[in-house]
N, C-alpha and C positions, 0 to 999 in steps of 0.2 A: 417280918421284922419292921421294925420303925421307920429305918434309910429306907424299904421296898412303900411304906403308906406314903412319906413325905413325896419319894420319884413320882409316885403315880396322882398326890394330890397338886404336884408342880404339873405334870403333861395335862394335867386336866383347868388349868388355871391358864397353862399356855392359848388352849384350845377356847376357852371362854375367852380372852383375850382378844386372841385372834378374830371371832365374834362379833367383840363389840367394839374392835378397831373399824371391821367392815359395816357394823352397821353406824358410827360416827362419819365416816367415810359417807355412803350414802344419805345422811342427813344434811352433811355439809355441802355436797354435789345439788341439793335442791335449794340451800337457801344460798345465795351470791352473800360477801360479804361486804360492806356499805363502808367505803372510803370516808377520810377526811372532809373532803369536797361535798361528799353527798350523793357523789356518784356512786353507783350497783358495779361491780366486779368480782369475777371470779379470783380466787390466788390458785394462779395456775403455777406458778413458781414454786410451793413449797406445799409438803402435804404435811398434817398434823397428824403426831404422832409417827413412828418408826411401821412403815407399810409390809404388811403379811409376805409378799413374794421377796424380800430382802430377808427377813429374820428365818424364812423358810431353807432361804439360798446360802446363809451362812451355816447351818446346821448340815446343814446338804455338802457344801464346800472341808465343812470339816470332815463328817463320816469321808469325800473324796480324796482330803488329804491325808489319812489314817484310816486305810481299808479294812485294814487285819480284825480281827474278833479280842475284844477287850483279853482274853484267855493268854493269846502271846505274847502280852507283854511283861507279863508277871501279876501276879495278885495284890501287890502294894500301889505299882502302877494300874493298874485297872480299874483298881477301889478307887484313887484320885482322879483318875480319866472320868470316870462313873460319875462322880460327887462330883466337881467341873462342868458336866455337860447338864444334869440338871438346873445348877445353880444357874449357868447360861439360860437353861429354860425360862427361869423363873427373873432375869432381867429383860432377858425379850420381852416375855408378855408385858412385865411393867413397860417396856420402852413401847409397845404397839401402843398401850392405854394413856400414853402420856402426851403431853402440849408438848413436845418437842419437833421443832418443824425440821424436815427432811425433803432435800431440792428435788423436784419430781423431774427436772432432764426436759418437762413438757414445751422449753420456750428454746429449750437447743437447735439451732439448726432454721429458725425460723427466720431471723435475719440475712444479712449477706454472709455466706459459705467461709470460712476462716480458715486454710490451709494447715494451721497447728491444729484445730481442729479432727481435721481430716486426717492428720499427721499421728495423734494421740490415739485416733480410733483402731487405725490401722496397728501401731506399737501393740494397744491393748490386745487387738484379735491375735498377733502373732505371739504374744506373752503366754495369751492362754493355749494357743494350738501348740507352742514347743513345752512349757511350764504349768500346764493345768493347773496339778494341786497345790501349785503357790502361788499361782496368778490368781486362781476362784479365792483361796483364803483371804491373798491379801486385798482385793476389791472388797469381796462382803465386810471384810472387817471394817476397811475405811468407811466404806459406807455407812453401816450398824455406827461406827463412831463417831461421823462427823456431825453427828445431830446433839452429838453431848459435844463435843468440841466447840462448837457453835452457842451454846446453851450458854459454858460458862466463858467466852472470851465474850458475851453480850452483856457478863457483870464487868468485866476486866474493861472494857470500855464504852465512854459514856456518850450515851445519844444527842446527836444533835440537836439544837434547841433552837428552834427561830428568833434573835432577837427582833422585836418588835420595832419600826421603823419611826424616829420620830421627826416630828412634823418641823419644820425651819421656819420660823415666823420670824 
């Protein structure tokens, strides 16, 4: 049927995706990117594009939170379940291929120790050990999301602009 070419030409677009997020990934890991100043730096803070172990982990998290076989839930329901997780397919991969930068965690914990911190992590771990399949969903979600969140609240507000200093004669 037509919905069974389109599933299968979305998982295979995921998959190419996924690909060529990891190989932009290693392209960008070799060249540092070159500051205002002129100085060479890596961006260890944000990775470009939505990274393959999150869009993995949200897919993962959902089949977690919905174990059952599309069959019990009805046929109306299942066909929309079905058609939903595709389409999901097919904005992951766009969100892996896209310039949307995603905070990589890489500069957490690197500074002095922060007790909310430490506070948050722990909440998290007991969220997910008593609440699994709403704690995984709602982490991956936010995550998958915060990089569009991000996106358009950097139209909604406007960059700072250095005025220029002038001279007192």
């Amino acid at each position: 049927s037509q919905a069974h070419t389109v599933g299968v030409f979305l998982l295979f677009a995921y998959l190419m995706c996924g690909a060529f997020r990891l190989a932009r990934f290693n392209l960008q890991a070799t060249r540092p990117r070159v500051l205002m100043e002129g100085a060479v730096k890596s961006d260890k803070k944000n990775f470009v594009g939505l990274p393959i172990p999150p869009a993995a982990g949200l897919m993962a998290s959902i089949v977690h939170f919905a174990p059952m076989p599309l069959s019990t839930y009805g046929p109306d329901f299942a066909r929309a379940y079905g058609i939903s997780i595709v389409v999901l397919l097919g904005i992951l991969g766009l969100l892996m291929v896209s310039t949307l930068r995603y905070t990589s965690f890489k500069t957490v914990g690197t500074g002095r120790t922060n007790i909310y911190i430490v506070l948050l992590i722990v909440a998290l771990g007991m969220a997910i050990w008593m609440y699994s399949e709403y704690a995984l969903l709602a982490l991956s979600t936010v995550y998958v999301a915060h990089g569009i969140v991000w996106y358009i609240l950097s139209f909604l507000w406007p960059k700072k602009r250095e005025t220029p200093v002038e001279s007192q004669a």
